[in-house]
C-alpha positions as CSV (number, residue, x, y, z in Angstrom):
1,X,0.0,0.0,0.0
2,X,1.4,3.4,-0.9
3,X,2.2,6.1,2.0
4,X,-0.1,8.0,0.2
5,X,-3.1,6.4,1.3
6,X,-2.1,7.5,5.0
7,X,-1.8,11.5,4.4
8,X,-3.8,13.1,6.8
9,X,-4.5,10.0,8.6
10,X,-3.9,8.8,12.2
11,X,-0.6,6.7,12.5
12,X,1.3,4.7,14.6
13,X,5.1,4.5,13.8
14,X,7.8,2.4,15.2
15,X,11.0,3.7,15.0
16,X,14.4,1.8,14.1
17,X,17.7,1.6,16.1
18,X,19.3,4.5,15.1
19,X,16.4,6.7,16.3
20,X,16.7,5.8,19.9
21,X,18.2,9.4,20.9
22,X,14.7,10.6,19.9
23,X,12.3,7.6,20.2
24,X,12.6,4.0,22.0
25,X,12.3,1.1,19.1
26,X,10.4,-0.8,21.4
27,X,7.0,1.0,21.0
28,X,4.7,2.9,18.6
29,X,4.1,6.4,18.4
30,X,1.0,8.0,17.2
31,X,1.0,10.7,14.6
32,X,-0.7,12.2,12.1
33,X,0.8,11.7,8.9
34,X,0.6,14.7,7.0
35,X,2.7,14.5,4.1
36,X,4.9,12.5,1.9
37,X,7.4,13.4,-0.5
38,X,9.3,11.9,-3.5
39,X,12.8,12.0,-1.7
40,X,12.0,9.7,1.3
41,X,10.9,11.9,4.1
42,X,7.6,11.9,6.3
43,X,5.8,15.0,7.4
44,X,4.1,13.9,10.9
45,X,2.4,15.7,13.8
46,X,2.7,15.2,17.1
47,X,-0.6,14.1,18.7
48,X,-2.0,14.8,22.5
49,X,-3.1,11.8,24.1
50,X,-6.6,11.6,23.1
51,X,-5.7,11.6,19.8
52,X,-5.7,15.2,19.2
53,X,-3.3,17.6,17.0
54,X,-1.0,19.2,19.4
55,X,-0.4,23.0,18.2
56,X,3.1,22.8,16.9
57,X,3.6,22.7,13.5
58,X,4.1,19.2,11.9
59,X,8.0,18.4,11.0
60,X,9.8,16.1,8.4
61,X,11.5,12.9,9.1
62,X,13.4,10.4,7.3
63,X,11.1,7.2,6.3
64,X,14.7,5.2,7.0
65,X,14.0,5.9,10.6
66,X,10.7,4.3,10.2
67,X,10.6,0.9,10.8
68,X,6.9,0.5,11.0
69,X,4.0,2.4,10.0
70,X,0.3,1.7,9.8
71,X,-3.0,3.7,9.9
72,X,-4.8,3.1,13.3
73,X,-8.3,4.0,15.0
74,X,-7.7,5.3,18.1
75,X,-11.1,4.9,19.2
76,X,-10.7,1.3,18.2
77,X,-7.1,0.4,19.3
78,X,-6.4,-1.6,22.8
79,X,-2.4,-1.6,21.9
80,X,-0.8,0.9,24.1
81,X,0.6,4.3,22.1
82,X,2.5,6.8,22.7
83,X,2.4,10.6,22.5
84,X,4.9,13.0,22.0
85,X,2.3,16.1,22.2
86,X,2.2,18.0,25.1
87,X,-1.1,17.3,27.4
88,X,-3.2,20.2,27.7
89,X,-2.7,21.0,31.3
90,X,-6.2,21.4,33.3
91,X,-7.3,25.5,33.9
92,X,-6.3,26.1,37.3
93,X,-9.6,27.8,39.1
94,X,-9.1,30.9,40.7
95,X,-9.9,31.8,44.6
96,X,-12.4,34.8,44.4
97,X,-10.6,38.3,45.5
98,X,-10.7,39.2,48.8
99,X,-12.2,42.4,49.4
100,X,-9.6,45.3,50.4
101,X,-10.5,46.9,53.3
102,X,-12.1,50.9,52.6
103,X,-9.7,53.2,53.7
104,X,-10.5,55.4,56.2
């Protein structure tokens, strides 16, 4: 199946040896797959957990670092993924203001 089928499609990748400064081999990442091009690279985005686009900009990759890549449901999917998007963090409440005293 060509790579092109998977543009703009929910991924998970596992990466090969020589990507283990960035990513461990031993599990799959999930991306969005944005773009392909003719000289071997792979535009992905990073994804929250939850599956949603996190706000920075998608970035190219070699395919060589790719060892494995295939579309997946995230709904679906019991394997366990990986994120490298940064989880939205929960709004912080605030205490009401305390009234200042009047001045006298």
């Amino acid at each position: 199946m060509s790579l092109l089928h998977l543009v703009h499609k929910t991924v998970a990748i596992k990466f090969t040896e020589p990507a283990r400064n960035q990513f461990n081999p031993e599990v799959s990442y999930a991306f969005r797959l944005t773009g392909v091009d003719a000289m071997g690279f792979l535009q992905i985005q990073d994804l929250k957990p939850g599956g949603l686009e996190d706000s920075a900009q998608p970035y190219w990759i070699n395919k060589d670092l790719v060892r494995e890549i295939r579309e997946v449901d995230l709904a679906k999917t019991k394997e366990p993924l990986h994120y490298t998007g940064k989880p939205e963090k929960p709004a912080k409440s605030k205490a009401p203001a305390k009234p200042k005293p009047a001045l006298s």
